[in-house]
C-alpha positions, 0 to 999 in steps of 0.5 A: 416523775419516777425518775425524779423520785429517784433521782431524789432519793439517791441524792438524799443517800448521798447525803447520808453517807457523805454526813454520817462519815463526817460524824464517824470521822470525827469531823462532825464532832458531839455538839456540832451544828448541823446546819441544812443551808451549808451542808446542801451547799457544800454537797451541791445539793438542795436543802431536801436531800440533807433533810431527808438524811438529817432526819435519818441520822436522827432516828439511828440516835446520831444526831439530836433535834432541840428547840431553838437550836436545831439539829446537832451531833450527839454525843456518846451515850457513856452508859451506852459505851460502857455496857457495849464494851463489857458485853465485848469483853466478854464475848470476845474474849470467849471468842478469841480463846476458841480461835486459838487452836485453829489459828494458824502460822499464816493467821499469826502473821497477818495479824502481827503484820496489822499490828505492824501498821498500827505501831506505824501509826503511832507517831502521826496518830489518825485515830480513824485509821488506828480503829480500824486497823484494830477492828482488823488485828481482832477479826483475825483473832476471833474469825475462826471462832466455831461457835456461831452464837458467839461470833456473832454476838461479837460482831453485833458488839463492833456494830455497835461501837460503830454506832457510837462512833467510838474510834475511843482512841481519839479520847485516849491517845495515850492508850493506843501504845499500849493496845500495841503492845497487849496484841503482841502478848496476846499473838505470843500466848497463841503462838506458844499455845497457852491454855483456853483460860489464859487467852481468854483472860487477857483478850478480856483485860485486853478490852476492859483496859481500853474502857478504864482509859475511856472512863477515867478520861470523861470522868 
């Protein structure tokens, strides 16, 4: 009995991941139905494990459950989106600007090296693969930030952009050329060791770009 429990249970994770990549991906798009019969066949599992998993999707705010309907993707929550991305201005930007003095050459180069990989990205654009190169250009930016309240207030931030699904650029693809370009700025204002104010300024016009494009584009 234990072991089918778990056998079950493991099976009912697996569900979980395998459904809730799809809906990050983009596969699962906002409004999309998902339907226990063909999600348990397409996975070689029965109906439970993906309840199971459904179920948890719903209570992270993933997926909604309607009458007549069943469960389908939610959608962005655009309030939700929109207070995330100005607390992440802020903070990261604060964040970005108590780096730079502690960024070094080697630092500099990463980063510009994962810019390198997203300015390749552009001409056959993966929005997932894009996000997540920025996530990883920013983190070279704002890792060395030593005040651990605000590092952590900026990751709390990326987590939940994480849950909102928000790879914005699958939105906005027209932003993502840009974005490549303010990083370069932006590496070039640390580089040449431009004032605390200066960084932080533009790390926040930065990410508040990025929302104007969001914002002007479901408006």
């Amino acid at each position: 009995m234990t072991e089918t429990l778990a056998v079950a249970g493991s099976k009912a994770e697996q569900a979980y991941q395998a459904v809730k990549a799809r809906i990050v991906e983009g596969t699962y798009t906002p409004g999309y139905r998902l339907v226990l019969g063909s999600i348990a066949k397409d996975l070689g599992f029965s109906v439970v494990p993906v309840r199971e998993a459904i179920r948890r999707l719903e209570a992270e705010g993933l997926v909604t459950f309607e009458r007549n309907v069943g469960a389908t993707v939610a959608g962005i929550d655009p309030t939700e989106y929109l207070y995330t991305m100005q607390t992440l201005s802020i903070v990261e930007g604060a964040a970005t600007a108590l780096s730079a003095p502690l960024i070094d050459p080697a630092a500099i180069a990463r980063a510009r090296a994962v810019n390198e990989e997203m300015r390749k990205c552009l001409d056959h654009f993966d929005p997932v693969r894009f996000t997540q190169l920025n996530q990883d250009f920013h983190s070279v930016l704002f890792e060395h930030c030593p005040n651990p309240h605000i590092l952590d207030l900026v990751h709390r931030g990326w987590n939940r952009l994480a849950a909102l699904r928000s790879s914005t650029f699958r939105f906005v693809p027209g932003r993502a050329r840009d974005s490549v370009e303010e990083h370069e700025n932006l590496l070039q204002l640390i580089e040449t060791g431009a004032d605390a104010d200066t960084i932080e300024k533009a790390a926040r016009l930065h990410r508040t770009a990025t929302l104007d494009a969001y914002l002007a584009q479901t408006t």
